[in-house]
N, C-alpha and C positions, 0 to 999 in steps of 0.2 A: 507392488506398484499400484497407484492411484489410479481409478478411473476415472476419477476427475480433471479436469485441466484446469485446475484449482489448488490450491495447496492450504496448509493452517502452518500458518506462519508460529503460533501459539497455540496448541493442541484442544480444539472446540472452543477457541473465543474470538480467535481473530485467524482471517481469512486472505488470502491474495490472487490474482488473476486479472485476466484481461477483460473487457467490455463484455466479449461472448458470452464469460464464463457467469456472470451477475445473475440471470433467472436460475440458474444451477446452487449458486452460493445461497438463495435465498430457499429458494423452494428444499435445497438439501440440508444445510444448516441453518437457517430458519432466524436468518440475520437480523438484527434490529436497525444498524445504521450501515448503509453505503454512502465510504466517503471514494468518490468519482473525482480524477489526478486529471478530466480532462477537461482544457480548455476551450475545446470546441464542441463540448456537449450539451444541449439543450435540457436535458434532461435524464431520469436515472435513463439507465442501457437496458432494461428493464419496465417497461412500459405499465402502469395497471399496479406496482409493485405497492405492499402497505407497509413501507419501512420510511425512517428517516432517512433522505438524500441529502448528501452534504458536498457541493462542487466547491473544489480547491483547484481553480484555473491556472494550469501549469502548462507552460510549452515543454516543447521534449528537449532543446538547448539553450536554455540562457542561463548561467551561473549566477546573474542578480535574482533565482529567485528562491531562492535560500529560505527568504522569508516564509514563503509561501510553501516550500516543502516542510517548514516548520510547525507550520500551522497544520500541514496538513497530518502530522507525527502527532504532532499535540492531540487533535481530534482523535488518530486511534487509541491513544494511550488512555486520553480522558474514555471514551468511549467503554474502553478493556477496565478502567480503575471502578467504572461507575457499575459493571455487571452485566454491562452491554455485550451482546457477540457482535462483531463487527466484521465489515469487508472491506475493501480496497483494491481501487484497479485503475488503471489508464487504458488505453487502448488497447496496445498486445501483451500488455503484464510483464515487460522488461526492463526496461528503464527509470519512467517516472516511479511505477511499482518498484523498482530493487531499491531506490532512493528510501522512500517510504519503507520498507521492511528494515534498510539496514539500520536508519534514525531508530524506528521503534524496536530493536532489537535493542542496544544501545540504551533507550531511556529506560525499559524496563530493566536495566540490568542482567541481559539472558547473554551480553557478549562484552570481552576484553577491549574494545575499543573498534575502529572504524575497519582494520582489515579482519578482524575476528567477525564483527558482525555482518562484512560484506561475503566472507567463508562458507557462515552459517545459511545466509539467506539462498543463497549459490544453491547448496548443497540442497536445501527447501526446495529451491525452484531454481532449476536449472537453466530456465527462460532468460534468467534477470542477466542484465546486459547495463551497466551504468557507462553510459556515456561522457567523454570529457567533460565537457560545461555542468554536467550532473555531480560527477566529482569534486568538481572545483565548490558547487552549494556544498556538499559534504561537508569539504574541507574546511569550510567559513562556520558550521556548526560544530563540525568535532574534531578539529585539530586544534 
């Protein structure tokens, strides 16, 4: 069992968890980029931090923002291709985060399509909780 309240989505490159968890993910895994799923955050979660912050202003319900959970997949992926270790969180590391793991599961080709990689991330992180409107973005990317 993990003493972290963090998980590696991808085994020492990429990272997931809630706001809390960001001075842990850095200071322990020794991140390059946090990309922050939250919309009402002024800043990393993580104050003083010497990493690239990357805000992808997402609410926790609206299905129009597909886009932007896209972009914010894209960033880990680029992130993870480029050699980067990476993190990613929203708030409490279930929702906005399960979106975001299940994409990047998905583009890296590590899952069979959208309920294989929402299985996988589950089973990762037992936190992740995707929400209808959050599904519904899913659905507009991977169905």
């Amino acid at each position: 069992m993990s003493k972290n309240n963090y998980q590696a989505l991808i085994e020492d490159r990429i990272f997931m968890g809630g706001a809390a968890d960001v001075e842990d993910m850095i200071k322990n895994e020794e991140v390059d980029v946090v990309i922050d799923l939250r919309a009402e955050a002024t800043g990393c979660a993580y104050e003083g931090a010497e990493v690239e912050w990357i805000q992808i202003p997402l609410g926790d319900n609206k299905a129009d923002d597909h886009l932007l959970f896209k972009k914010a997949i894209d960033e880990v992926v680029g992130a993870y291709k480029s050699g980067k270790k990476v993190a990613f969180h929203c708030a409490g590391g279930g929702g906005r985060t399960g979106v975001v793991a299940v994409g990047t599961l998905i583009e890296l080709a590590q899952a069979a399509g959208m309920e294989d990689a929402e299985a996988k991330a589950i089973d990762i992180r037992a936190k992740i909780n995707i929400k209808p409107p959050q599904r519904a973005a899913l659905d507009k990317l991977y169905k």
